[in-house]
C-alpha positions, 0 to 999 in steps of 0.5 A: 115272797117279799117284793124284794125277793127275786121271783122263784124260777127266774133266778138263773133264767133272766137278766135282774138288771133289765126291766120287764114290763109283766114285772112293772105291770104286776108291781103297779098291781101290788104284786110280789114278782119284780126285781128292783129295775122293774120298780125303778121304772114303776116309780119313774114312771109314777112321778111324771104319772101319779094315776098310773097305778089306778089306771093299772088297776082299773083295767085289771078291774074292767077284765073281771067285771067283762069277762063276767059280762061276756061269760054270764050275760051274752052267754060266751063260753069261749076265750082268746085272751091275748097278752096275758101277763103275770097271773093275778087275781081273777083271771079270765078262766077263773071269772069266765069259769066262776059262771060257766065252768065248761069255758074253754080259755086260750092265753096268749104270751111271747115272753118266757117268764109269763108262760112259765107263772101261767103254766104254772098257776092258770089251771082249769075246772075240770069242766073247762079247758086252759091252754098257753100259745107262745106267740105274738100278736103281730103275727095272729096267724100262728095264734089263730092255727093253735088257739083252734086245737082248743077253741071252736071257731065255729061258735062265738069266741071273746078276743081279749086284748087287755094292756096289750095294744099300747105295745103295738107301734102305729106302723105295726097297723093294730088296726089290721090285726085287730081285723085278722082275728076278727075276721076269723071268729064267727058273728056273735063274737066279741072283742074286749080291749083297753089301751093307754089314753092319750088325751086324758091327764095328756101332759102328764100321760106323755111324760110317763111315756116318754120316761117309761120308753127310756128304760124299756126294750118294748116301747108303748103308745098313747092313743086318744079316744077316737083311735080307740074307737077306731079299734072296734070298727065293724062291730056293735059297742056294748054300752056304755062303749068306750070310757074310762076303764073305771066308767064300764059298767062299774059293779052296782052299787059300787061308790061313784068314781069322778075321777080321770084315769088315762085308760080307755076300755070298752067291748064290741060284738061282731055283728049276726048279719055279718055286715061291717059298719063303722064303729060308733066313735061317739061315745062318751069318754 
């Protein structure tokens, strides 16, 4: 299928007209399911922001290079991974899966033509475990009660929230979700999260925003870096912390990338000794 060509199954489904942030994101990712509103928007978008489509794309790259970091190096065999998007390429079962085919992955969505690609396409190892939970993260009680008919919250789990809490408003507290879901996975956990930054490219970033907003149902929000540390409050940053999605343990051997992408990442472990402190906000961007 081309770019041009209407995503099969969605034809009769959906409105062509209104622009779909799962549709922008996977036109800015180099995908072929968007409609030509979806790439209006995008290329708006990237007029005010010329590096939206790198930033895009690291953080699809920061999802791979942490779910390999958690899968193989901390030993994580479960995943909550909430705001789930198209399919694309690597996947968090299929990277999580690539190491550890017995991991077990929970996809979270509350749109319709993202749960009908991930029925779809996201299928499991035999091994392993893929499910798909019609929910929102602003209620992550309804997320918690079914994601446990898959998952053990008895073991450690990775909450992924990935181009997700930019569509989370400030009086919607992602603070306090983000604390719910914690709270409900044992110590050795982790949270892995990326979100639009405020204070790199700033002029540039609240332009796009602001054009980006205009045209959508789902406003997004641009946070600088110390609110994004503040997400990860009570837990252990894993070095190098909170960066430049590109910046988080780039692959070795990889070419050195200076460039400034207006997308913070990073990933936090829930403590063993169940003590809360404070996050370390002072790392560097």
């Amino acid at each position: 299928m081309t770019s041009g060509e209407e995503p099969a199954g969605e034809r009769a489904a959906i409105d062509m007209t209104q622009p779909h942030v799962a549709r922008i994101y996977n036109f800015w990712l180099g995908g072929s399911d968007n409609f030509a509103a979806d790439r209006t928007v995008a290329r708006r978008v990237a007029t005010e922001y010329p590096d939206v489509v790198a930033s895009v794309r690291a953080q699809r790259a920061f999802l791979a290079r942490a779910v390999h970091f958690l899968a193989a190096e901390a030993g994580i065999r479960q995943f909550l991974d909430i705001g789930t998007g198209l399919p694309s390429a690597d996947n968090t079962h299929q990277v999580a899966q690539r190491t550890a085919p017995e991991a077990r992955v929970v996809y979270v969505d509350n749109d319709p033509i993202v749960l009908a690609h991930a029925r779809a396409l996201l299928t499991s190892s035999p091994e392993g475990a893929t499910a798909y939970i019609d929910a929102d993260l602003r209620a992550p009680g309804p997320i918690l009660e079914q994601a446990a008919d898959v998952l053990d919250f008895g073991q450690p789990i990775a909450v992924m929230l990935l181009g997700i809490l930019h569509g989370i408003r400030d009086r919607e507290n992602p603070g306090a979700i983000i604390t719910q879901l914690m709270d409900a996975v044992p110590p050795g956990s982790y949270l892995a999260l990326s979100q639009i930054a405020g204070d790199v490219a700033a002029d540039e970033v609240a332009k796009g925003v602001q054009r980006y907003n205009d045209q959508v149902a789902v406003p997004v929000t641009a946070r600088t870096h110390t609110e994004v540390c503040g997400f990860f409050a009570g837990l252990e940053l894993i070095e190098p912390g909170v960066v430049q999605a590109h910046r988080w343990r780039p692959a070795t051997g990889s070419r050195n990338d200076d460039s400034n992408l207006a997308i913070y990442a990073g990933v936090g472990r829930k403590p063993l000794n169940r003590v809360r402190t404070a996050a370390a906000g002072r790392s560097a961007r």
